[in-house]
N, C-alpha and C positions, 0 to 999 in steps of 0.2 A: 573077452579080452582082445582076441583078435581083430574085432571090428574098432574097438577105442584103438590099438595101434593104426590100423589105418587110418582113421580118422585125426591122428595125429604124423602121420607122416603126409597124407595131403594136407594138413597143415604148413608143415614145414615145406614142402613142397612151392606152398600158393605162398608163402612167406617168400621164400629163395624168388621165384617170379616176380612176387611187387619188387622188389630192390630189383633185380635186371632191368625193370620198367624204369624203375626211377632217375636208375644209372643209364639208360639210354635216352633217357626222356632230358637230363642234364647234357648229355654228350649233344643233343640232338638241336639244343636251346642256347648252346655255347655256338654251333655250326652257323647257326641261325643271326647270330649277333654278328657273327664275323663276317656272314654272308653281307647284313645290313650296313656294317663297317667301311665293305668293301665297294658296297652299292655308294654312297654318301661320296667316299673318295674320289669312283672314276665321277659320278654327278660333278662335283668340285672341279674334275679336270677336265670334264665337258664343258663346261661353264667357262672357263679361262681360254680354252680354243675356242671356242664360240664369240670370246672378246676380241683375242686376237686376229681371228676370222674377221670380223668385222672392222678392225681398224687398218687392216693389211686391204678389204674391199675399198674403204675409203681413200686408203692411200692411192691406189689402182685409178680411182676414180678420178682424182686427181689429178695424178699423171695425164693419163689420156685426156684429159681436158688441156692440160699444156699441150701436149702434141696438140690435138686437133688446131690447136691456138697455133703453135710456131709453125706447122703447115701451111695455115693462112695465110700466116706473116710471110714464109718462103716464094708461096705462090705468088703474093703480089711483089713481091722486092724481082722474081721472073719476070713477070706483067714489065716492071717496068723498066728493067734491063735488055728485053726483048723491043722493046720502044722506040 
C-alpha cells in the first residue's frame, strides 16, 4: 500500500511539474513574440534612418557641388576685377 501511495504522489508530483513546464514554456513563447515584435520595429526604424541618411547625403552632395561651383564663379569674377 505504501509503495502504490508513492507511486501515486510522484505521480502527482511529475503531473504538478509538466504544468510548471507548460506554463513557463507559454510565458517563455509569449517573451519570444514580443522579442520578435520588437526586433521587426527597431528593423522598420532602421530602414527609414537609413532612407533619410541617404537623402540628407544626397542633399550634402549637392550642396557642396554648388559651393565648389559659386567658388569658381567668385574666383573668376576676383581674376577679373583684379585686371
Amino acid at each position: 500500500m505504501a509503495t502504490m501511495d508513492a507511486i501515486k504522489k510522484k505521480m502527482m508530483t511529475m503531473k504538478i511539474d509538466k504544468e510548471n513546464a507548460f506554463d513557463k514554456a507559454e510565458t517563455l513563447e509569449q517573451k519570444l513574440k514580443d522579442v520578435i515584435d520588437q526586433k521587426s520595429k527597431v528593423e522598420e526604424d532602421l530602414n527609414i534612418w537609413q532612407k533619410k541618411y541617404a537623402l540628407l547625403e544626397n542633399d550634402f552632395d549637392i550642396v557642396n557641388e554648388n559651393l565648389i561651383a559659386a567658388n569658381i564663379k567668385r574666383e573668376a569674377a576676383e581674376k577679373r576685377v583684379a585686371e
